[in-house]
C-alpha positions, 0 to 999 in steps of 0.5 A: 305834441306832448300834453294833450287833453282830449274831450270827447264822449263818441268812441270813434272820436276817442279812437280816430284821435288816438290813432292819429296821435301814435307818438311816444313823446305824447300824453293824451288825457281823454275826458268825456265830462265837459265840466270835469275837462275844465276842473281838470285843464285848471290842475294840470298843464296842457299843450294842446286841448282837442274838443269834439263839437258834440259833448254831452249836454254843454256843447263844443262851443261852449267848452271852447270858450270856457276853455279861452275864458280860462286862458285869457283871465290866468286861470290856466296856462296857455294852451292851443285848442282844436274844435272838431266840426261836423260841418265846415260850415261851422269853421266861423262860429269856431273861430269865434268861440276861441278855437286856434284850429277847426277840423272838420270829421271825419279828419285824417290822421295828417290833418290833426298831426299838422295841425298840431305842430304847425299851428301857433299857440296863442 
């Protein structure tokens, strides 16, 4: 875990997620605007994206695929991007959008830690 961009606008989703990242060797970039999280994704390099279902107007699906769009053409390197659920239910549609991982909220802070160093990227 080194580089990390979260999107996320809810206070307790930027606090959960921090707490559980409490690492030294981490950097994690918060970003609540969902447009800017991808101008910002294109300009500098992240290991992993963490992306709340819920932000602002566009959605976690839609910032996912974004974010895949932007991988797959060489827009940007390749990174792993993590979609908070609010419901399991939405574990598919994630998939589908281009989420390497789902996670279901509230998480603990074991389960985004080992998602993030037991997953695969790419």
């Amino acid at each position: 875990m080194s580089s990390i961009l979260l999107v996320a606008d809810a206070d307790w989703v930027r606090n959960d997620v921090e707490a559980a990242l409490l690492d030294p060797a981490a950097t994690l970039t918060v970003e609540s605007n969902p447009r800017a999280a991808a101008a910002l994704v294109r300009s500098e390099g992240f290991e992993w994206a963490i992306v709340d279902m819920q932000v602002g107007s566009m959605g976690g699906m839609a910032i996912v695929r974004m974010l895949r769009s932007a991988i797959d053409s060489g827009e940007t390197a390749d990174m792993g991007i993590v979609l908070l659920l609010d419901r399991d239910a939405d574990r598919f549609l994630a998939g589908r959008a281009g989420a390497d991982v789902s996670l279901v909220k509230p998480f603990t802070a074991q389960e985004l830690r080992t998602c993030l160093t037991a997953s695969a990227i790419g």
